[in-house]
N, C-alpha and C positions, 0 to 999 in steps of 0.2 A: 887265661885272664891277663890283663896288661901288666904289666911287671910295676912297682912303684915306680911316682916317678918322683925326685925331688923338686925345689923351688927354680934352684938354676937350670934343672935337664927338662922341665916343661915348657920355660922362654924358648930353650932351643929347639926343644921337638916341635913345635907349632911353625918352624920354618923350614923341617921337613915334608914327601908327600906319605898322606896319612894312609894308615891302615886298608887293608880291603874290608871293606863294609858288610855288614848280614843286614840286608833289607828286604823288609816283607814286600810285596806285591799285592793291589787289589782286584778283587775280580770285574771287571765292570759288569753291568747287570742290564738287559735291556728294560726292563718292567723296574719300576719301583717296587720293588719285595726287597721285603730284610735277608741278607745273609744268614747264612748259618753258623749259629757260633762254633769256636773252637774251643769251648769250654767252657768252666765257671769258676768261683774264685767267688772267698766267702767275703763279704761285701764288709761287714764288721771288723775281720783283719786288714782288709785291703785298706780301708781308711785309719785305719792305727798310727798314730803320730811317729816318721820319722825323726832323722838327727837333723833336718832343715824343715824350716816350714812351709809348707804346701803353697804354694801358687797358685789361688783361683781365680777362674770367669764366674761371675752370675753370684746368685743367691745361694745361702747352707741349706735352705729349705725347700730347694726345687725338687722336685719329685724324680728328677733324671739325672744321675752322676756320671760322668764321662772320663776317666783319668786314662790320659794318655803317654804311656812312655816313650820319645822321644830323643835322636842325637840331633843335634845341631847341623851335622855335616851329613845328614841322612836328604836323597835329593826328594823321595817321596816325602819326607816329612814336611821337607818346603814345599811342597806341593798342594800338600792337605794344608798350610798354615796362608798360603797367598791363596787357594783358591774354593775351599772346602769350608775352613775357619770362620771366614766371614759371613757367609750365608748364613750357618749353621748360629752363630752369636745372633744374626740380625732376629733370625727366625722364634731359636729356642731359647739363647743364653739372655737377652736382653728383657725377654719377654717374663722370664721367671718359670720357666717351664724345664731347663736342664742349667746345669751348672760345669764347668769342665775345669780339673785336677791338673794341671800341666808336671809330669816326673822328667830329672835329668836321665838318660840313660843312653852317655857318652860311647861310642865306638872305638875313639881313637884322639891324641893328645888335642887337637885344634878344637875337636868337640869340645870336650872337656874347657879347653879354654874358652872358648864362646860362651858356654853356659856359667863360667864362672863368671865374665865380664857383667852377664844380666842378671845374677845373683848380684853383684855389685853395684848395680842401677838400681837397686832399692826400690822403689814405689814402681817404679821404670823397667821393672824387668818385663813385663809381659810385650811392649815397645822395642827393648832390646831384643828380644828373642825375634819381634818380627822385622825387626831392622836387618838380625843377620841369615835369617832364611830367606828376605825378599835380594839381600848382596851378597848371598850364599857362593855363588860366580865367582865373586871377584876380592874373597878370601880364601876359602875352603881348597880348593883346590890350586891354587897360583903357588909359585917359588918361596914365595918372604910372604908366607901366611901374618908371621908377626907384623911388618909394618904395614899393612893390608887390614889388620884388627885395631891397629893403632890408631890408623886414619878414619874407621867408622866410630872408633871410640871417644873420638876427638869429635868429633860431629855429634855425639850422644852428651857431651858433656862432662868427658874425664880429658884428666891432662895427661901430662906424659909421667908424671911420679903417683899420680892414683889409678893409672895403668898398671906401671911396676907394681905396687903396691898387691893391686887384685889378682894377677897373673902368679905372685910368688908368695902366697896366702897358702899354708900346708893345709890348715886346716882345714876350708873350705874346699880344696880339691881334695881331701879324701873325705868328706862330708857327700861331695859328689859323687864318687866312687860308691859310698856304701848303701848310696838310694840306687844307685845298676846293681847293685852286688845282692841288696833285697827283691829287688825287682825279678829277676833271675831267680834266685834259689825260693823265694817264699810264691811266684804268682808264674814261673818260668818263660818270663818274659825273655827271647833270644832273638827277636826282630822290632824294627822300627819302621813304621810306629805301629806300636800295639794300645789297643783299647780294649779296655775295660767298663762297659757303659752295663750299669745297675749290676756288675757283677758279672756276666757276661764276655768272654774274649772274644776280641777281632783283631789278629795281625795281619799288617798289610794296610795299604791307604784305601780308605773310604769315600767314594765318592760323597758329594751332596745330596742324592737321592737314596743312596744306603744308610748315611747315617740317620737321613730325617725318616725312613720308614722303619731303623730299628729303635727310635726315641717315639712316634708316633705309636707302635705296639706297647708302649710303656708308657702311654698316657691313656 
């Protein structure tokens, strides 16, 4: 598990290079058929109110829940969010037919910090988050991840003291910490991105035609 980190040792760590990553992989499929899950997970605890509140797409009343545990600095996860995501809102989520749960479930300090920044975007975080998985490039990985987050964050609408502010927030970064830390031990979430559609595991990114024929079997 990542050691704590303080207010001051997470400014700095985020302009260190980050962690080696655990990312799931997906299978591509030639035929439109659903995967086969890797498990289940009871659908009443999974949506049990954590210590932040839940970030949704779509309707409470869709017939199809999708939570997706996700790192920020994860390359599949931007993968599935610029080219998977959008299909899948246009199709399911817009339509009232699925709804999707978005979980932080950081890898390494820069994640951690990205998801903190879109936590701090308030109404804006679902924006944030695609803001920094589509310039995933040109923070995540570079020298001075900090002024790198700085400059997208300045472009989102934060200055430079409601930057300080978000980034040296104790709270809300071990708020963050304790939605991976349940993620892990309550549903054993250990790859990104992992989904949980109607209860159901899938780790590893999903194509467009896997997701929609395993939300089509569940309609």
């Amino acid at each position: 598990m990542t050691p704590l980190l303080t207010r001051r040792s997470l400014l700095g760590s985020i302009a260190i290079a980050p962690a080696a990553l655990v990312l799931g992989t997906g299978a591509g499929l030639a035929q439109a058929a659903a995967p086969t899950p890797q498990g289940n997970v009871d659908m009443a605890k999974l949506l049990e109110p954590g210590v932040l509140p839940e970030k949704v797409l779509g309707n409470a009343d869709a017939p199809v829940t999708i939570v997706e545990y996700a790192s920020m600095t994860c390359s599949h996860c931007a993968h599935f969010d610029v080219t998977t995501l959008p299909v899948i809102k246009e199709k399911y989520i817009d339509t009232g037919k699925a709804r999707l749960i978005l979980r932080e479930f950081p890898f390494d300090p820069r994640a951690e910090a990205g998801f903190m920044l879109a936590r701090c975007a308030g109404d804006n975080y679902f924006a944030m988050v695609d803001v920094l998985f589509k310039q995933q490039e040109q923070w995540a990985p570079v020298q001075d991840a900090r002024a790198a987050l700085l400059q997208i964050s300045k472009l989102a609408g934060f200055t430079q003291e409601s930057f300080e502010a978000c980034l040296t927030d104790q709270k809300l970064l071990d708020d963050i910490r304790s939605v991976r830390t349940r993620g892990s031990q309550e549903f054993g979430v250990d790859a990104t991105p992992t989904f949980f559609i109607n209860g159901k595991k899938y780790a590893g990114a999903l194509s467009v035609d896997e997701m929609s024929a395993i939300i089509d079997s569940l309609l």
